[in-house]
PAFI-431588 format. One record per residue (C-alpha): z, y, x; residue in three letters; residue number from 1. Coordinates in Angstrom, 1 decimal, padded with zeros to 4 digits. Each point is the difference from the previous one (the first is absolute). Layout:
N
<keke c3="Z" c2="Y" c1="X" rest="ala" nr="NUM"/>
...
//
This chain:
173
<keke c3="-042.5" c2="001.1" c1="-014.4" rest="unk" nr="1"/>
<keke c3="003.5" c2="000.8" c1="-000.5" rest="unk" nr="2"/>
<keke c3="003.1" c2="-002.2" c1="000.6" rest="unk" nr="3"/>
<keke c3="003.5" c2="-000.6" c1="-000.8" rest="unk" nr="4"/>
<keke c3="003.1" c2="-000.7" c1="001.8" rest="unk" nr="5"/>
<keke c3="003.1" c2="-000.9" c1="-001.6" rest="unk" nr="6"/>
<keke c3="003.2" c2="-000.1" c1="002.0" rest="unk" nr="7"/>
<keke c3="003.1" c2="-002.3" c1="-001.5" rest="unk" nr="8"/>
<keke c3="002.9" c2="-000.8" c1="001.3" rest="unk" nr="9"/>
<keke c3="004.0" c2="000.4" c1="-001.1" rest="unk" nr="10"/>
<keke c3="001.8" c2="003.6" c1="-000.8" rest="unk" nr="11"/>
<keke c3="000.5" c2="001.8" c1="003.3" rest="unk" nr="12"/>
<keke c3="-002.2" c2="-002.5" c1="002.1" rest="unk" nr="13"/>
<keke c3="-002.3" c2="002.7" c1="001.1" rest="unk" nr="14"/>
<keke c3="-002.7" c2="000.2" c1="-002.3" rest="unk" nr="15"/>
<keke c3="-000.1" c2="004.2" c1="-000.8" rest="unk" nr="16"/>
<keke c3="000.4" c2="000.4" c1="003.7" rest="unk" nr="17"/>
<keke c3="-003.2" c2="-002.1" c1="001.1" rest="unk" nr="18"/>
<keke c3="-001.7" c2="001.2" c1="-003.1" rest="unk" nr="19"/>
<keke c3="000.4" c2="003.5" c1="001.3" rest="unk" nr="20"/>
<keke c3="-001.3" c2="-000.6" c1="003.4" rest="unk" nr="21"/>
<keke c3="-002.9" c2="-002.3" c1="-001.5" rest="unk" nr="22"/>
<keke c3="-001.3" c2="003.0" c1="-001.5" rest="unk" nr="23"/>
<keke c3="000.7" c2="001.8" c1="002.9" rest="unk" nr="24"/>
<keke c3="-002.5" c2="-001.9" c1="002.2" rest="unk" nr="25"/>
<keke c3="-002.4" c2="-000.5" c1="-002.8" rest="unk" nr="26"/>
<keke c3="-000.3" c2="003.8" c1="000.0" rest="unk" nr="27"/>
<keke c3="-000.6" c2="000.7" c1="003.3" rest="unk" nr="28"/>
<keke c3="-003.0" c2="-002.4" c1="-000.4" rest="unk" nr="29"/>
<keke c3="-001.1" c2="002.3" c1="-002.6" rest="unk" nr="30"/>
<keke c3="001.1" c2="-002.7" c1="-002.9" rest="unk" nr="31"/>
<keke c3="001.6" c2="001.6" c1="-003.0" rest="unk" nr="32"/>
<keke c3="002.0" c2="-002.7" c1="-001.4" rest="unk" nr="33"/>
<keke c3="002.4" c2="000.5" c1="-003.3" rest="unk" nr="34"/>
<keke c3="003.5" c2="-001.4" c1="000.1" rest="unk" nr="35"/>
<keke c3="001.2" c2="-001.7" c1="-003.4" rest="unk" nr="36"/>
<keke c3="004.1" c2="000.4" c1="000.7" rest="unk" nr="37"/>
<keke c3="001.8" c2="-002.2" c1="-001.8" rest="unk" nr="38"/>
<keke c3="002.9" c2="002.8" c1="-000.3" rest="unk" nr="39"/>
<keke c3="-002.2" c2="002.9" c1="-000.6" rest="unk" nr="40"/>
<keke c3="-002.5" c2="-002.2" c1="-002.5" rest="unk" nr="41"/>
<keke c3="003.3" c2="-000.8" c1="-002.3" rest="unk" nr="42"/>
<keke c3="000.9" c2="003.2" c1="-000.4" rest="unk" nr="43"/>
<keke c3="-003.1" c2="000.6" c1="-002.3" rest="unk" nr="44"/>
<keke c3="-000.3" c2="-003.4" c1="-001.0" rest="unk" nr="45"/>
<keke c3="003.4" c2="-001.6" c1="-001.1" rest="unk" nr="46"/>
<keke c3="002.2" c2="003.6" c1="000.6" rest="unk" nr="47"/>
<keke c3="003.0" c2="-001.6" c1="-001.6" rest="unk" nr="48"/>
<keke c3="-000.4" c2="-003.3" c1="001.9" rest="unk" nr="49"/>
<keke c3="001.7" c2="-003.1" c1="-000.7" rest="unk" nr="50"/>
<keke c3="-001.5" c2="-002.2" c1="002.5" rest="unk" nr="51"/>
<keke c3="-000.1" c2="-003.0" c1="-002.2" rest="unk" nr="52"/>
<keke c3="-002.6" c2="-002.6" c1="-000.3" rest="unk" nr="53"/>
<keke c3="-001.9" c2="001.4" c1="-002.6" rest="unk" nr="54"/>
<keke c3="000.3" c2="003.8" c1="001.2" rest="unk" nr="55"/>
<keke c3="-001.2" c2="-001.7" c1="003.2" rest="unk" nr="56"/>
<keke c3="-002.9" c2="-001.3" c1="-001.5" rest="unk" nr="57"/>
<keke c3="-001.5" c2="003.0" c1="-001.4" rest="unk" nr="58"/>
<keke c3="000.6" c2="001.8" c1="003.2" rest="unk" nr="59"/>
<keke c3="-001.6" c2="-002.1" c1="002.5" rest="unk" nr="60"/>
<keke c3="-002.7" c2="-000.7" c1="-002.5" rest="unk" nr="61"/>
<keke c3="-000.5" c2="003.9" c1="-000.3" rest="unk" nr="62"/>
<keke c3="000.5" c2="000.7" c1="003.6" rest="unk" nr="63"/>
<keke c3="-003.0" c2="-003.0" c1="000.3" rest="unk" nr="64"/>
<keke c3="-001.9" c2="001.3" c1="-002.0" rest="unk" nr="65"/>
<keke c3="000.1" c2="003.7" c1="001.4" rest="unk" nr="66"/>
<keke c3="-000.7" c2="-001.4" c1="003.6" rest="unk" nr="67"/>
<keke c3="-002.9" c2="-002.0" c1="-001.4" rest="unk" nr="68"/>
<keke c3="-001.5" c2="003.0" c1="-001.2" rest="unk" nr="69"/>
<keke c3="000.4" c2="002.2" c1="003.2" rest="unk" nr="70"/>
<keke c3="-001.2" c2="-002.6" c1="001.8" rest="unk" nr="71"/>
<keke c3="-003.2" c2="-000.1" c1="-002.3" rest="unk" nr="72"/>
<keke c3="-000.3" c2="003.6" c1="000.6" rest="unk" nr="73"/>
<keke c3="-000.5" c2="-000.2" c1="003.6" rest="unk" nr="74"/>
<keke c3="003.1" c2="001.0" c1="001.5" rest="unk" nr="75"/>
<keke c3="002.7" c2="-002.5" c1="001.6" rest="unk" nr="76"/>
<keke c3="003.0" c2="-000.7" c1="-001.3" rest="unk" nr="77"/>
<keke c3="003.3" c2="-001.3" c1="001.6" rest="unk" nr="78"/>
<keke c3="002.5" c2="-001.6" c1="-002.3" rest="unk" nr="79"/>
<keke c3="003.8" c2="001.1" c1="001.0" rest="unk" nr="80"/>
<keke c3="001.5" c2="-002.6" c1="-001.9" rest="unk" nr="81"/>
<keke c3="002.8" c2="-002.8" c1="000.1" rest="unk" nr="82"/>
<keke c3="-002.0" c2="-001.7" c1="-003.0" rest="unk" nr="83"/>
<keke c3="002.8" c2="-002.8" c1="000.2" rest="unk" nr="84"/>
<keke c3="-002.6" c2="-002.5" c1="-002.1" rest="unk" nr="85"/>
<keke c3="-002.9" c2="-001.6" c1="001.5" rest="unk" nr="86"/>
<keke c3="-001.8" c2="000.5" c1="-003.3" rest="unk" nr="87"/>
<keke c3="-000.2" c2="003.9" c1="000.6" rest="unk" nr="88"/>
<keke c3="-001.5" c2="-000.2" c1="002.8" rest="unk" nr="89"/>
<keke c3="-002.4" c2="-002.9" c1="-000.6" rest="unk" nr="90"/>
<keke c3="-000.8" c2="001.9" c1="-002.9" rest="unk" nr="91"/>
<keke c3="-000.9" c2="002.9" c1="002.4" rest="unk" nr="92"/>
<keke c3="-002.1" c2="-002.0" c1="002.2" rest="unk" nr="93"/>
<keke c3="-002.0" c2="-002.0" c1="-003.5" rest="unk" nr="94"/>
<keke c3="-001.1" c2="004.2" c1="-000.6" rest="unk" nr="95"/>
<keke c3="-000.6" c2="001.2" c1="003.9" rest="unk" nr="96"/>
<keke c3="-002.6" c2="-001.5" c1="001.3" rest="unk" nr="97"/>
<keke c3="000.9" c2="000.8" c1="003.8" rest="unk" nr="98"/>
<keke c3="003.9" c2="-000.2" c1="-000.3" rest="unk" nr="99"/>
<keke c3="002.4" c2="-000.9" c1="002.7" rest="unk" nr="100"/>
<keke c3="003.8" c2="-000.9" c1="-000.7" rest="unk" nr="101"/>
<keke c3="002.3" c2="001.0" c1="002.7" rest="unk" nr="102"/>
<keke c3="003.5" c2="-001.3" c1="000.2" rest="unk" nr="103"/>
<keke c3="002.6" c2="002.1" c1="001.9" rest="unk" nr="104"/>
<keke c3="002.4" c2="-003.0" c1="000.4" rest="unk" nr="105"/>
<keke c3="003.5" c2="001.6" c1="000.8" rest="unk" nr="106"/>
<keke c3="003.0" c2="-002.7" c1="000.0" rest="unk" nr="107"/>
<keke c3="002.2" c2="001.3" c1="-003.3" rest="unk" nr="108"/>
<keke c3="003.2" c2="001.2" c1="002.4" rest="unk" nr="109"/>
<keke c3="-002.4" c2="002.5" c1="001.4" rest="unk" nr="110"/>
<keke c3="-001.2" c2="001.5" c1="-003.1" rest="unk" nr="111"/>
<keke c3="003.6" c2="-000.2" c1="-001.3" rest="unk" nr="112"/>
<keke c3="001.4" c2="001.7" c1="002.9" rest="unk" nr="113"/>
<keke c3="-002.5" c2="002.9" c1="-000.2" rest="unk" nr="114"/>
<keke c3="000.4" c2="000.3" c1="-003.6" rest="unk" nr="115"/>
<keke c3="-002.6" c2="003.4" c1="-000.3" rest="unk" nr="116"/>
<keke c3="000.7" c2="000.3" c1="-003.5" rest="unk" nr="117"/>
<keke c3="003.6" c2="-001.7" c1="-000.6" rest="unk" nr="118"/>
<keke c3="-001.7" c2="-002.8" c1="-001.8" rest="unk" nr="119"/>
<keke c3="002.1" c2="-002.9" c1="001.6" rest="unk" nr="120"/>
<keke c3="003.3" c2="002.0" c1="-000.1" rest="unk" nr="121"/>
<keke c3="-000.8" c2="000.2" c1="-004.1" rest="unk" nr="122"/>
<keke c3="-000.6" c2="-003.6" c1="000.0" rest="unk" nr="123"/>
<keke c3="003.1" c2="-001.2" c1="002.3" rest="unk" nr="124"/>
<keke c3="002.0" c2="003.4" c1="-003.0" rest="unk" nr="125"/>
<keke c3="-000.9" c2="-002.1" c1="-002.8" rest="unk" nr="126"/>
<keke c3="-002.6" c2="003.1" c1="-001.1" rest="unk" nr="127"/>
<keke c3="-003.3" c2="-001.6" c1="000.5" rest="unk" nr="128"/>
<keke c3="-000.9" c2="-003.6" c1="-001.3" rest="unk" nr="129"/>
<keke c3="-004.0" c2="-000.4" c1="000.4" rest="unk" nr="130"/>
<keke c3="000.0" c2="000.8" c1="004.3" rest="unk" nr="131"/>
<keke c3="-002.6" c2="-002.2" c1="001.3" rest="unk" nr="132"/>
<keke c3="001.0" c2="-002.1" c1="002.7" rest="unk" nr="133"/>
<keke c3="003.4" c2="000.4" c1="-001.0" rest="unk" nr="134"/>
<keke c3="000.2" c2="-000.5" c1="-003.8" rest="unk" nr="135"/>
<keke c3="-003.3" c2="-000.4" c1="-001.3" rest="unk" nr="136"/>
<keke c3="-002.5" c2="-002.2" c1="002.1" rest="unk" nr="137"/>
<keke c3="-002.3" c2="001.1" c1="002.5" rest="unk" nr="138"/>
<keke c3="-003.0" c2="-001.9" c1="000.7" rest="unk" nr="139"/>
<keke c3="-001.6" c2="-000.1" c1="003.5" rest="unk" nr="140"/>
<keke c3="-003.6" c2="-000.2" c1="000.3" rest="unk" nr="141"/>
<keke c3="-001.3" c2="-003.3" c1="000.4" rest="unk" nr="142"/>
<keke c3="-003.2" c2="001.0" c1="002.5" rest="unk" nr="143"/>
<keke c3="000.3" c2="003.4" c1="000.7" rest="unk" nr="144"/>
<keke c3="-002.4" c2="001.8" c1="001.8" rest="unk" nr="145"/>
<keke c3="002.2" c2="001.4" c1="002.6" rest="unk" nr="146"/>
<keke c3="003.9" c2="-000.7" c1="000.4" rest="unk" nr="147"/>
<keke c3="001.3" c2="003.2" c1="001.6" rest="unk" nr="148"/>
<keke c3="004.0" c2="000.3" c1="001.3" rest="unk" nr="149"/>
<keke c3="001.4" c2="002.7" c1="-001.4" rest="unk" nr="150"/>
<keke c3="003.1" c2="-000.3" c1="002.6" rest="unk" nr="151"/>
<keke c3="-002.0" c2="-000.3" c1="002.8" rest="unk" nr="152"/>
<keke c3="-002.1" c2="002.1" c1="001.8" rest="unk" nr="153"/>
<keke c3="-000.8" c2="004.2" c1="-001.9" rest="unk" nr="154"/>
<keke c3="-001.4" c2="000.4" c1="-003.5" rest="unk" nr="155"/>
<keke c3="-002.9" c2="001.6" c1="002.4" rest="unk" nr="156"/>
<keke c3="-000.6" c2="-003.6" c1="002.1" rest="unk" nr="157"/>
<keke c3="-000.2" c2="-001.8" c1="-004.2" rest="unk" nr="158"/>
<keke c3="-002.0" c2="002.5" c1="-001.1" rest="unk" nr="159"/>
<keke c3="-002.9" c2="-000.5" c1="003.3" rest="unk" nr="160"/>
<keke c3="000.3" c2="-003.5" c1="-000.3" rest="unk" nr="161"/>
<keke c3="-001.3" c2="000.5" c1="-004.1" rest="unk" nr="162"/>
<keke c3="-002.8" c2="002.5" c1="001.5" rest="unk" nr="163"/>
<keke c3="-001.0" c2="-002.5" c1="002.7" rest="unk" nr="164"/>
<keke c3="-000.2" c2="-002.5" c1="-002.6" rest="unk" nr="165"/>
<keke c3="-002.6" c2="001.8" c1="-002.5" rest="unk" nr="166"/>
<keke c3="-001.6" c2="001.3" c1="003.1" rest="unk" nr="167"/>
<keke c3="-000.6" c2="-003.8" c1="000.8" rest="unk" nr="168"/>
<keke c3="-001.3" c2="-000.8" c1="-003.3" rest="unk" nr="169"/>
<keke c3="-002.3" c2="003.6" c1="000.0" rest="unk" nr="170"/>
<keke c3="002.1" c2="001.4" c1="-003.1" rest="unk" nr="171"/>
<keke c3="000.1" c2="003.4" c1="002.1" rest="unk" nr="172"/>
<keke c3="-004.0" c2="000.7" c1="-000.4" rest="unk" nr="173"/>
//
């Protein structure tokens, strides 16, 4: 049976860079697991994206539901997204029976200061008005399966701690 993972966190925290090692490690164990990037996803999705509420909506509920089926196909899926509601991700976890929310908790002057995609520099311009964590709210999970640091330790050190995890709970075959 197949699995999902879905990594959240703030803009910059360190989410893509863990995601990328995750699948990493899951392919050397043989483990061909999809990622659903939140930046590569949109680009099909919502190509002229707003990133208001409703726009939101449709995405994450698309994103959910394209997860949900790979998942029901066989294949494992990790979710590379900040998903700043709760509700997107519960609604993951309600469809994926063997889903695991990871939160890459990075304190906000970290992600600001790394800024991969000049996100916080728009917001502190005036040029963006919907930044979660910043202007628009971010919601933290409430039990997450795994907290990971995204400024602490390597993206490589997150991503084994993830693997030993679903390697405890026999998710690895």
């Amino acid at each position: 049976m197949s699995f999902a993972v879905w990594l959240t966190g703030l803009s910059g925290s360190g989410k893509s860079a863990i995601a990328r090692e995750l699948v990493a490690q899951l392919h050397a164990r043989g483990i061909d697991a999809a990622v659903l990037e939140s930046d590569v996803m949109r680009t099909q999705l919502t190509p002229h994206a707003r990133y208001d509420a409703r726009e939101r909506d449709f995405f994450y509920a698309a994103l959910v539901h394209l997860g949900a089926y790979v998942v029901g196909e066989g294949r494992p899926v990790v979710f590379d997204a900040t998903a700043n509601r709760r509700a997107y991700r519960d609604a993951a976890r309600a469809r994926i029976a063997r889903f695991a929310e990871v939160y890459v908790d990075t304190p906000l002057e970290v992600c600001a200061a790394r800024d991969p995609k000049g996100l916080y520099r728009a917001a502190g311009e005036g040029r963006s008005a919907t930044l979660p964590g910043v202007q628009a709210a971010y919601e933290p999970p409430v039990a997450p399966e795994l907290v990971v640091r995204g400024d602490r330790g390597t993206p490589a050190e997150a991503a084994g701690v993830i693997v030993a995890w679903l390697e405890a709970r026999r998710w690895l075959g």
